[in-house]
TORKOL-4160 file (C-alpha; in steps of 0.2 Angstrom, whole numbers, padded with zeros to 4 digits, m for minus):
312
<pt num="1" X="m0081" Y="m0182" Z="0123"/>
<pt num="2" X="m0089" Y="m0165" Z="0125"/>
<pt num="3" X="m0103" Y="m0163" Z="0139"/>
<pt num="4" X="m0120" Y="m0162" Z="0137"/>
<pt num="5" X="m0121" Y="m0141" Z="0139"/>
<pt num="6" X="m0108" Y="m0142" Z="0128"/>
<pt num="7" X="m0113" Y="m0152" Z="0114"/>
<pt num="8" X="m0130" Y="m0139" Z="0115"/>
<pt num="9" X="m0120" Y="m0124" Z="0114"/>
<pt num="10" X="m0111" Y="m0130" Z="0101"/>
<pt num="11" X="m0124" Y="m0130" Z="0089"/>
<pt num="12" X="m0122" Y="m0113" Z="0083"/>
<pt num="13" X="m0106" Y="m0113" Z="0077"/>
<pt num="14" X="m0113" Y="m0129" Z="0070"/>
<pt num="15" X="m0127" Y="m0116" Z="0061"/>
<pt num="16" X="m0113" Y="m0105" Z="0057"/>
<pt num="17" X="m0102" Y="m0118" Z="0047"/>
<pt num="18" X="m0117" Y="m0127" Z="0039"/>
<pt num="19" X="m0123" Y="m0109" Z="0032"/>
<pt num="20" X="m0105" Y="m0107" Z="0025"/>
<pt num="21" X="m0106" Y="m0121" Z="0018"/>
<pt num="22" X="m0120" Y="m0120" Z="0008"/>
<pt num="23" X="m0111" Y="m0104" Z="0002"/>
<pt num="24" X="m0094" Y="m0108" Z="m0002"/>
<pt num="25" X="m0096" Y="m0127" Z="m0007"/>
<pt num="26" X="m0083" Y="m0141" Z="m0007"/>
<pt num="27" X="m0070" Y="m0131" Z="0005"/>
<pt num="28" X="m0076" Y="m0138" Z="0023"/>
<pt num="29" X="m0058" Y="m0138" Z="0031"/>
<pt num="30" X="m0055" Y="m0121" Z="0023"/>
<pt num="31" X="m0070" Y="m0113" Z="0031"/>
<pt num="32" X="m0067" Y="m0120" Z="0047"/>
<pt num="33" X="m0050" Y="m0113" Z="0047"/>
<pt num="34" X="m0056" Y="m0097" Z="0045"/>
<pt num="35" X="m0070" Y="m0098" Z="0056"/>
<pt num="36" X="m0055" Y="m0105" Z="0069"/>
<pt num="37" X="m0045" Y="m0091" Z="0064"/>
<pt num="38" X="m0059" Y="m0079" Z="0070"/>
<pt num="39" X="m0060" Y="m0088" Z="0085"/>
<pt num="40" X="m0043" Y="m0088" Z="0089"/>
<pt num="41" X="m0046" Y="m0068" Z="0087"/>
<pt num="42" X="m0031" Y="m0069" Z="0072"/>
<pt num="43" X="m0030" Y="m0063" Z="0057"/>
<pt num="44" X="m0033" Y="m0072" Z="0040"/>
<pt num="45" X="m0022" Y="m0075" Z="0022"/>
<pt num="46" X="m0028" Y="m0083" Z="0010"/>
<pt num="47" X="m0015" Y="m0086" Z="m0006"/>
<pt num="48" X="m0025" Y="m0092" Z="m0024"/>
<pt num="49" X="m0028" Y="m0087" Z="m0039"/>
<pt num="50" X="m0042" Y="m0075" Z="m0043"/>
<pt num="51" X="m0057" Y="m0082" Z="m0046"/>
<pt num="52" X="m0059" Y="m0096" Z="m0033"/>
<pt num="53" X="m0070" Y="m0090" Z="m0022"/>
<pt num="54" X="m0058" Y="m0081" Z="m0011"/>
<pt num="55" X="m0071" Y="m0063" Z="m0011"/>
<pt num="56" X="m0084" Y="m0074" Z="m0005"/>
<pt num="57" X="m0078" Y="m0083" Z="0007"/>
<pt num="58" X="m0076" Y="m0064" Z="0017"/>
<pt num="59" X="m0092" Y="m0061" Z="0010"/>
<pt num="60" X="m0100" Y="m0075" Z="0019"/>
<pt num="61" X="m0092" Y="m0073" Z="0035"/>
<pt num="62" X="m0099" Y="m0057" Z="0037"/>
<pt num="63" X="m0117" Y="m0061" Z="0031"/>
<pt num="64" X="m0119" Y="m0076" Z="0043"/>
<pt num="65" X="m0109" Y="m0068" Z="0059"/>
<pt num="66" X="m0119" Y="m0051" Z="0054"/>
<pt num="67" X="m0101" Y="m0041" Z="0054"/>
<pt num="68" X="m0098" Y="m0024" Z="0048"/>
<pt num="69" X="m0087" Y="m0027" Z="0034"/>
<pt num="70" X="m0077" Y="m0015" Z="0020"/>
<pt num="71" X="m0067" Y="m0021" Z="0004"/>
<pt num="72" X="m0050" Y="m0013" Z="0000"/>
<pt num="73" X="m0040" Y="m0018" Z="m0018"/>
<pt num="74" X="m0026" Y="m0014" Z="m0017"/>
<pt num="75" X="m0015" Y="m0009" Z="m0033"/>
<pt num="76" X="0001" Y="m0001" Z="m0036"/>
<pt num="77" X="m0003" Y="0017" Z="m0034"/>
<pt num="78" X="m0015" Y="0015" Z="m0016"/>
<pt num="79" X="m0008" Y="0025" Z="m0003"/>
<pt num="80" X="m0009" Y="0023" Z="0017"/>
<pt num="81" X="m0020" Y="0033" Z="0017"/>
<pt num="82" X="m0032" Y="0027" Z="0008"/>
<pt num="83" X="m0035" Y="0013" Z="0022"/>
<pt num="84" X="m0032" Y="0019" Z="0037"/>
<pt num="85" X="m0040" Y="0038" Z="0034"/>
<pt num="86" X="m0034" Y="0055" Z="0030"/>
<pt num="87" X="m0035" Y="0073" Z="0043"/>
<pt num="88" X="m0044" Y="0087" Z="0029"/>
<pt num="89" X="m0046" Y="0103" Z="0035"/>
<pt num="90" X="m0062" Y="0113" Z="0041"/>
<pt num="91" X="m0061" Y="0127" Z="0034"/>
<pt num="92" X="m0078" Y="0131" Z="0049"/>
<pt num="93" X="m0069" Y="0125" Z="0061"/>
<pt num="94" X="m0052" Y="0130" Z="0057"/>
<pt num="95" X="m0046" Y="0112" Z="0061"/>
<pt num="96" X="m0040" Y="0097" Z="0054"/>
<pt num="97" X="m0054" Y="0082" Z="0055"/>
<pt num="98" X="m0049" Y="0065" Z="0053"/>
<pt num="99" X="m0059" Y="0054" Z="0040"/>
<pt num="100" X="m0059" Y="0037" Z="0046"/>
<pt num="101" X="m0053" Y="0025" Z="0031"/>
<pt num="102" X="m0060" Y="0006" Z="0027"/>
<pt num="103" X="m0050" Y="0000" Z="0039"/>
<pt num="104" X="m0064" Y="0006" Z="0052"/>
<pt num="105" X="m0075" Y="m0009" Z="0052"/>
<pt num="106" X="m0075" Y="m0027" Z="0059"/>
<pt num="107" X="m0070" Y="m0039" Z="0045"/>
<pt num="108" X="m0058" Y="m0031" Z="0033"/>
<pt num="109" X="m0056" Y="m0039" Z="0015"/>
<pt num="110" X="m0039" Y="m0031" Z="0011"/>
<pt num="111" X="m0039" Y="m0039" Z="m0009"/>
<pt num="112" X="m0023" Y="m0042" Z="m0018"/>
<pt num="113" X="m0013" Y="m0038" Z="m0003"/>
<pt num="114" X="0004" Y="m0040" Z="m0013"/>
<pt num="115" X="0000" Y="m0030" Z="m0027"/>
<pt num="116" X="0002" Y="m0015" Z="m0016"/>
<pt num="117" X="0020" Y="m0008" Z="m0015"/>
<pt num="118" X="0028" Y="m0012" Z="0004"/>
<pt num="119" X="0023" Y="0006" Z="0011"/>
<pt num="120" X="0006" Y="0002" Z="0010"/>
<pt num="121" X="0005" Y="m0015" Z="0015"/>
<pt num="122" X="0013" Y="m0009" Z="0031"/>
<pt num="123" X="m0002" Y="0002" Z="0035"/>
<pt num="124" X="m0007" Y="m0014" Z="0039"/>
<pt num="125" X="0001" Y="m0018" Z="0053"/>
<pt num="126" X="m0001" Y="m0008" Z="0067"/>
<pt num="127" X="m0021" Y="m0010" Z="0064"/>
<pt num="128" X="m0017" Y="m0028" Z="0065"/>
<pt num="129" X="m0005" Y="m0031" Z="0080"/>
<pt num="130" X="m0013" Y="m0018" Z="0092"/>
<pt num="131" X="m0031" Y="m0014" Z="0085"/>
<pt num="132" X="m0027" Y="0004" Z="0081"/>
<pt num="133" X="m0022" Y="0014" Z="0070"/>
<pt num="134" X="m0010" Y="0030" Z="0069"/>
<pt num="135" X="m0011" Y="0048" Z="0057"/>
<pt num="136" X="m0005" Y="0063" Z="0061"/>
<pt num="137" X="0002" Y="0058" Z="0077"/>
<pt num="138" X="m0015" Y="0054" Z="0085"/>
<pt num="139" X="m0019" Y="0036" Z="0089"/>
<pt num="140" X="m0035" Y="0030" Z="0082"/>
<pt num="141" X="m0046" Y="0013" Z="0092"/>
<pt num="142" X="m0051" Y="m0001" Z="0082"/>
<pt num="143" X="m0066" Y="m0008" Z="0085"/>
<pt num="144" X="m0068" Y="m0025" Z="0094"/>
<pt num="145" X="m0071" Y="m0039" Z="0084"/>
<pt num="146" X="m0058" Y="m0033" Z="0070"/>
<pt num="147" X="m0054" Y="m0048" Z="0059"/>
<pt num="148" X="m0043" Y="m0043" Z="0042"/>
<pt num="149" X="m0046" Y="m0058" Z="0028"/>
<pt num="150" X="m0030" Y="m0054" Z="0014"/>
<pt num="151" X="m0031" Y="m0062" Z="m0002"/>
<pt num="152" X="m0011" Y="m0066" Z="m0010"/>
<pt num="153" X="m0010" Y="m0069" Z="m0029"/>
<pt num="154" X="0004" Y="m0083" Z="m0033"/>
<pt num="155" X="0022" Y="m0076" Z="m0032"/>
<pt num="156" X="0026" Y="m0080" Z="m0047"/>
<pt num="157" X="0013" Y="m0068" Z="m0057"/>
<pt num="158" X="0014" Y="m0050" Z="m0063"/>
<pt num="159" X="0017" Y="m0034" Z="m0054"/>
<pt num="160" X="0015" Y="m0045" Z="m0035"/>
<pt num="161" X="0027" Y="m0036" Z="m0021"/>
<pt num="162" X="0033" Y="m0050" Z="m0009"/>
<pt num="163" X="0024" Y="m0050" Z="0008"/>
<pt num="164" X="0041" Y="m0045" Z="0021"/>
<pt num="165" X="0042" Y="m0058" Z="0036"/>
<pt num="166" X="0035" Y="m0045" Z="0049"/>
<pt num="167" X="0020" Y="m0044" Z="0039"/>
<pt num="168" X="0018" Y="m0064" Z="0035"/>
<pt num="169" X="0018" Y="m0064" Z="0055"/>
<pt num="170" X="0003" Y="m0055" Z="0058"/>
<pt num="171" X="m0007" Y="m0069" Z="0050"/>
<pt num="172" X="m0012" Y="m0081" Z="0060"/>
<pt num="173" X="m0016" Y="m0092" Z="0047"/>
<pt num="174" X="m0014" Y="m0096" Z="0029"/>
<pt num="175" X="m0023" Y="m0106" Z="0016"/>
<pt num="176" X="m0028" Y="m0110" Z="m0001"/>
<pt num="177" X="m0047" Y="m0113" Z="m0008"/>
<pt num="178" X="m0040" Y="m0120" Z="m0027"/>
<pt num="179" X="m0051" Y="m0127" Z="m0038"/>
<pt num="180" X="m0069" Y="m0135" Z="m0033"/>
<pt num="181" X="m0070" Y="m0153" Z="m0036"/>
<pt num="182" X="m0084" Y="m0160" Z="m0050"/>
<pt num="183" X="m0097" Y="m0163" Z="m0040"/>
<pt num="184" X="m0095" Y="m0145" Z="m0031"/>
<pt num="185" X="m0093" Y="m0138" Z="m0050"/>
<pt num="186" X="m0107" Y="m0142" Z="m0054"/>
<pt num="187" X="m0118" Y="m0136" Z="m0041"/>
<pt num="188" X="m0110" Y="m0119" Z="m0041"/>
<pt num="189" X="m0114" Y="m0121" Z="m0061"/>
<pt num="190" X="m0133" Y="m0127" Z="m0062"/>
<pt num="191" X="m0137" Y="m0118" Z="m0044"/>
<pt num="192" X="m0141" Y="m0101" Z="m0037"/>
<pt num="193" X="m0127" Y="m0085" Z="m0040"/>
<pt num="194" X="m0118" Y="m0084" Z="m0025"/>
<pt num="195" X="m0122" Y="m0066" Z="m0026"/>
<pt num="196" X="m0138" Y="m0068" Z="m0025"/>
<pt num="197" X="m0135" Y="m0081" Z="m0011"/>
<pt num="198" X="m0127" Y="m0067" Z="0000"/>
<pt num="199" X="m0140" Y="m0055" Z="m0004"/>
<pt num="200" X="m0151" Y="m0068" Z="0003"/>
<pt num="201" X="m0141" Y="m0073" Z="0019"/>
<pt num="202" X="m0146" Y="m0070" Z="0037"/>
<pt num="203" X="m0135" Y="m0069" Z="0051"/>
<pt num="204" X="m0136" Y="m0085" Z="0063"/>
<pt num="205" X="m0125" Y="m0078" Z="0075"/>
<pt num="206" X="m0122" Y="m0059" Z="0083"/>
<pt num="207" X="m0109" Y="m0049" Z="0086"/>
<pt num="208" X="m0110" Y="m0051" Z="0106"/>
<pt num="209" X="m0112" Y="m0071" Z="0102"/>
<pt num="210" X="m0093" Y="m0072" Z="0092"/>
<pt num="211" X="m0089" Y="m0060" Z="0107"/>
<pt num="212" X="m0094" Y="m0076" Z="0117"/>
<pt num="213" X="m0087" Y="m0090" Z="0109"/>
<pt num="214" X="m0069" Y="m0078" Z="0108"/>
<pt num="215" X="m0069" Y="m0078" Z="0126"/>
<pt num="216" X="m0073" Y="m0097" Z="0127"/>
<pt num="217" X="m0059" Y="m0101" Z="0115"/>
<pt num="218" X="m0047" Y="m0092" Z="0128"/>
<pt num="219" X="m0051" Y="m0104" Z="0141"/>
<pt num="220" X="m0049" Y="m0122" Z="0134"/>
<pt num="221" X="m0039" Y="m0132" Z="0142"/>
<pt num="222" X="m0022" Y="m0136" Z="0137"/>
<pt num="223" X="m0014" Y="m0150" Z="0144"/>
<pt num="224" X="0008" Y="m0151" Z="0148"/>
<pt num="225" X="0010" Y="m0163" Z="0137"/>
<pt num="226" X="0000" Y="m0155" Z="0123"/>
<pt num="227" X="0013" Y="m0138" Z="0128"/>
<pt num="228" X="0027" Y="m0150" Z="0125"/>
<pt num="229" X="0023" Y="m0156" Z="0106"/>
<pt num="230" X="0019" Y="m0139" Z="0102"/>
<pt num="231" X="0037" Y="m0133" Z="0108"/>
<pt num="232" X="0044" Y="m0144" Z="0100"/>
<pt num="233" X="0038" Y="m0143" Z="0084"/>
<pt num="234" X="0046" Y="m0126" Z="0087"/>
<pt num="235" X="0060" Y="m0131" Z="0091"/>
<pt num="236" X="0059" Y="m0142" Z="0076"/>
<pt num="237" X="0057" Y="m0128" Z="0065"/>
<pt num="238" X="0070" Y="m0117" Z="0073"/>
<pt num="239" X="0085" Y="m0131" Z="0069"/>
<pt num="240" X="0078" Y="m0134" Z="0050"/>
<pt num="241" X="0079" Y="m0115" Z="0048"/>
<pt num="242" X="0098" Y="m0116" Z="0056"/>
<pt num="243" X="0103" Y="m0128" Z="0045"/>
<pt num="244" X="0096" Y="m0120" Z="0030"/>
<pt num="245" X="0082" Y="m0129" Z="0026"/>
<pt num="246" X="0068" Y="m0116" Z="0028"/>
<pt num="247" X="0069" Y="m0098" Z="0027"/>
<pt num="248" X="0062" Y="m0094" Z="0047"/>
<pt num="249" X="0061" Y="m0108" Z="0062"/>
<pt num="250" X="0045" Y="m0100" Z="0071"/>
<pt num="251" X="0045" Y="m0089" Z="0083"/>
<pt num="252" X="0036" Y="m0086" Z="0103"/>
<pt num="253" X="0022" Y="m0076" Z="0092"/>
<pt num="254" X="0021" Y="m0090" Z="0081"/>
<pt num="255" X="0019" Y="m0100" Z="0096"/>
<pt num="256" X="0006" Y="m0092" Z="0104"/>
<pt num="257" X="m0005" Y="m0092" Z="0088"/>
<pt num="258" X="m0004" Y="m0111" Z="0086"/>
<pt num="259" X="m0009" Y="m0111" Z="0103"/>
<pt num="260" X="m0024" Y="m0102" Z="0100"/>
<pt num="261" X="m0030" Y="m0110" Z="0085"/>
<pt num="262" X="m0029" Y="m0126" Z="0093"/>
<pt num="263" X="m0038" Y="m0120" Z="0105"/>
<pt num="264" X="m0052" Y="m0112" Z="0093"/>
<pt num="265" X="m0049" Y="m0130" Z="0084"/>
<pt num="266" X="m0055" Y="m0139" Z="0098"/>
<pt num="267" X="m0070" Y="m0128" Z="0101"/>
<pt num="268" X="m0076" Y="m0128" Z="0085"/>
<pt num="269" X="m0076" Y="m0149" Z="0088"/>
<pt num="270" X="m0085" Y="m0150" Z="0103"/>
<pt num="271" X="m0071" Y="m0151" Z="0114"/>
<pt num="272" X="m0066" Y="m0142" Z="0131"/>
<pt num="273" X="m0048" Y="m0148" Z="0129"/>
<pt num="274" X="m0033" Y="m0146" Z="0114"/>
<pt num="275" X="m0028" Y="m0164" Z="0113"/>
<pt num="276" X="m0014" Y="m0170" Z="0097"/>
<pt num="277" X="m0025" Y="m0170" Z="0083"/>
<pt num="278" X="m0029" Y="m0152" Z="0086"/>
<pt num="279" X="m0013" Y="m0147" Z="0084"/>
<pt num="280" X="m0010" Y="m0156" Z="0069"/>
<pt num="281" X="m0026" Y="m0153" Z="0061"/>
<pt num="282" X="m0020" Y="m0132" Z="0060"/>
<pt num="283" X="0000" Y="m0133" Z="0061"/>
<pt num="284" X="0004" Y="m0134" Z="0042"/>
<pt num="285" X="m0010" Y="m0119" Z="0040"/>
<pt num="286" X="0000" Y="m0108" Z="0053"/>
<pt num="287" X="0015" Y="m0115" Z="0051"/>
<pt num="288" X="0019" Y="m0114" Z="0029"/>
<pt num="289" X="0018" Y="m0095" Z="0024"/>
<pt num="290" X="0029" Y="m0090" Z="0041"/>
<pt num="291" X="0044" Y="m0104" Z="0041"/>
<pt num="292" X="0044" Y="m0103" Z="0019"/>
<pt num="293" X="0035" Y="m0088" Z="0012"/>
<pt num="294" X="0019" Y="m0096" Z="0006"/>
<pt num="295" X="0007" Y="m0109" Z="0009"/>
<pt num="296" X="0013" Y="m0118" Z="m0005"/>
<pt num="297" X="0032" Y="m0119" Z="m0003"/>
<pt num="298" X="0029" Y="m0124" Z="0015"/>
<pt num="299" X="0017" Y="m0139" Z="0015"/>
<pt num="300" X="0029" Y="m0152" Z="0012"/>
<pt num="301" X="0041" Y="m0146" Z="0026"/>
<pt num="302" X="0028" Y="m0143" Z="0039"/>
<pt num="303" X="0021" Y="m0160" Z="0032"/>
<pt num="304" X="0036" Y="m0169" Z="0034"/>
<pt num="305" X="0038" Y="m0160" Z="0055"/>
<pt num="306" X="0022" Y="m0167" Z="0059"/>
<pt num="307" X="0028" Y="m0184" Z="0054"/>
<pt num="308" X="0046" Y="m0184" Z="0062"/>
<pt num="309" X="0041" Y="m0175" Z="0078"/>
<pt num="310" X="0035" Y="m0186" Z="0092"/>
<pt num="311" X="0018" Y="m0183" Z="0101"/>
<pt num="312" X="0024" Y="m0188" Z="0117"/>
C-alpha cells in the first residue's frame, strides 16, 4: 500500500488522468498507457482506424501536461526533410541556415506513420533513440521532454508501407482505441465537440512537474523476483520465435522498456514497488507490435505467455 506522502503526491497524476478522461471517454486503460508510456520516457503507437479518437488522444496530452506539440501526416511523397528540417542558404550571410522541422517540439504526432515510404519513416529514428537529430552533417539537440505519439492505419488497407522491426522497436508501447462503447457514444454524440473541449483545456500539470514524476518513475523499486518473471517471459518469447511461432523473441531493449513501464505502471497506481500485476497489466501493450508486427496479431500470443509463464 502506498504511504501517506505518496498517496498526496499522487493526486495529480490522478488530475491528469481524470482530465483525460473527460476528453477521450470510454478508453481508461488506453490513456493510462499512454500517460505510462510518457512516464516511462518511451515513445507511443497507436494502430486503429481513422477516426477513433487517435488525433485527440495527442491532443489531450498536451493540453493537460501543457506540452509544446506539432502534427506531421505523413503521405507518400513527404521527405525527411520535411520533419527533421532543411539548411537554406543566406544569401546576407553567405551561409547555409538550418530551419528546424516539426520534429523540434516536445509531443510529436507523427499521423499515418506507414503511409510514408521507408526513407522517411527512418527520419524517425535517430530523433527517437538519441534525442537528436542529424542534416547536413551537424547534429541537431532535442528538447527534453520529447515524446513521439504515431498513429498506424491497419495493414491490410491501401497505400500503408510496413513499419521494419528497427522502427517497431522504438516504440515503447502499442495500442488500439477501437470503437467507444454505447454509453461512451452517446456522450460524445449529445455532449460538447472535443475540439471545443481542448480549446477549453488547462494544463493541471507542468512541464518541470512530468520532469518530476520521470525522474520518480526511474527509482521505483524492483524487486529480484519481479527481474526473474520479466526474464523469462523473455526468454519465453525468444524460444516461440526459435520455433517459428512468432516473428522476433524480444530483445535486452525490449526488456529495458517493459522494465520501465512497469515501473511508470506502478507509479501511476500509487505504488513505490513493481510487483506481478504490473508487469502483466503492460506486457501484451509492449510486448504484440515487436514479437508479431502489430497489436492485433500479437495479443493472443502475448495472451497466451502471460498464462503459461510462472510468476515465481
Amino acid at each position: 500500500m502506498p504511504n501517506r506522502a505518496t498517496a498526496a503526491e499522487n493526486t495529480q497524476l490522478d488530475a491528469v488522468v481524470d482530465q483525460l478522461d473527460s476528453i477521450v471517454v470510454g478508453k481508461s486503460n488506453e490513456l493510462k498507457l499512454a500517460l505510462a508510456t510518457l512516464l516511462a520516457g518511451g515513445h507511443l503507437l497507436v494502430e486503429d482506424i481513422p477516426g477513433v479518437g487517435k488525433t485527440t488522444l495527442a491532443r489531450a496530452l498536451a493540453a493537460t501536461i501543457g506540452l509544446q506539440w506539432n502534427r506531421v501526416q505523413f503521405t507518400s511523397d513527404l521527405l525527411p526533410a520535411d520533419v527533421i528540417g532543411i539548411s537554406i542558404f543566406d544569401v546576407h550571410k553567405q551561409t547555409f541556415q538550418f530551419h528546424q522541422g516539426p520534429v523540434f517540439t516536445s509531443l510529436l504526432l507523427a499521423d499515418e506513420l506507414n503511409r510514408a515510404p521507408p526513407k522517411t519513416q527512418s527520419a524517425l529514428l535517430e530523433a527517437m533513440e538519441e534525442h537528436q537529430v542529424t542534416a547536413d552533417g551537424n547534429t541537431y539537440q532535442l528538447g527534453n521532454p520529447f515524446f513521439v505519439i504515431a498513429t498506424q492505419n491497419p495493414q491490410e488497407q491501401l497505400g500503408v508501407y510496413p513499419l521494419p522491426e528497427s522502427q517497431l522497436d522504438r516504440f515503447m508501447v502499442s495500442i488500439e482505441l477501437g470503437y467507444p462503447d454505447t454509453h461512451s457514444e452517446r456522450e460524445i454524440l449529445a455532449g460538447t465537440d472535443r475540439r471545443d473541449l481542448l480549446d477549453a483545456t488547462d494544463p493541471v500539470m507542468s512541464v518541470d512537474n512530468l520532469l518530476y514524476w520521470q525522474a520518480k518513475a526511474r527509482q521505483v523499486h524492483t524487486a529480484p523476483a519481479v527481474l526473474d518473471y520479466i526474464q523469462n517471459l523473455l526468454a519465453a518469447t525468444r524460444e516461440l520465435a526459435l520455433n517459428g511461432k512468432c516473428n522476433n523473441g524480444l530483445s535486452p531493449r525490449a526488456g529495458l522498456s517493459l522494465l520501465s513501464m512497469c515501473k511508470a505502471w506502478a507509479l501511476l497506481h500509487g505504488r513505490e514497488m513493481v510487483i506481478p500485476d504490473d508487469v502483466q497489466s503492460v506486457f501484451t501493450s509492449v510486448a504484440s507490435h515487436r514479437i508479431a508486427g502489430s497489436l492485433r496479431k500479437g495479443l493472443p500470443i502475448t495472451t497466451e505467455l502471460l498464462t503459461s509463464v510462472d510468476v515465481g
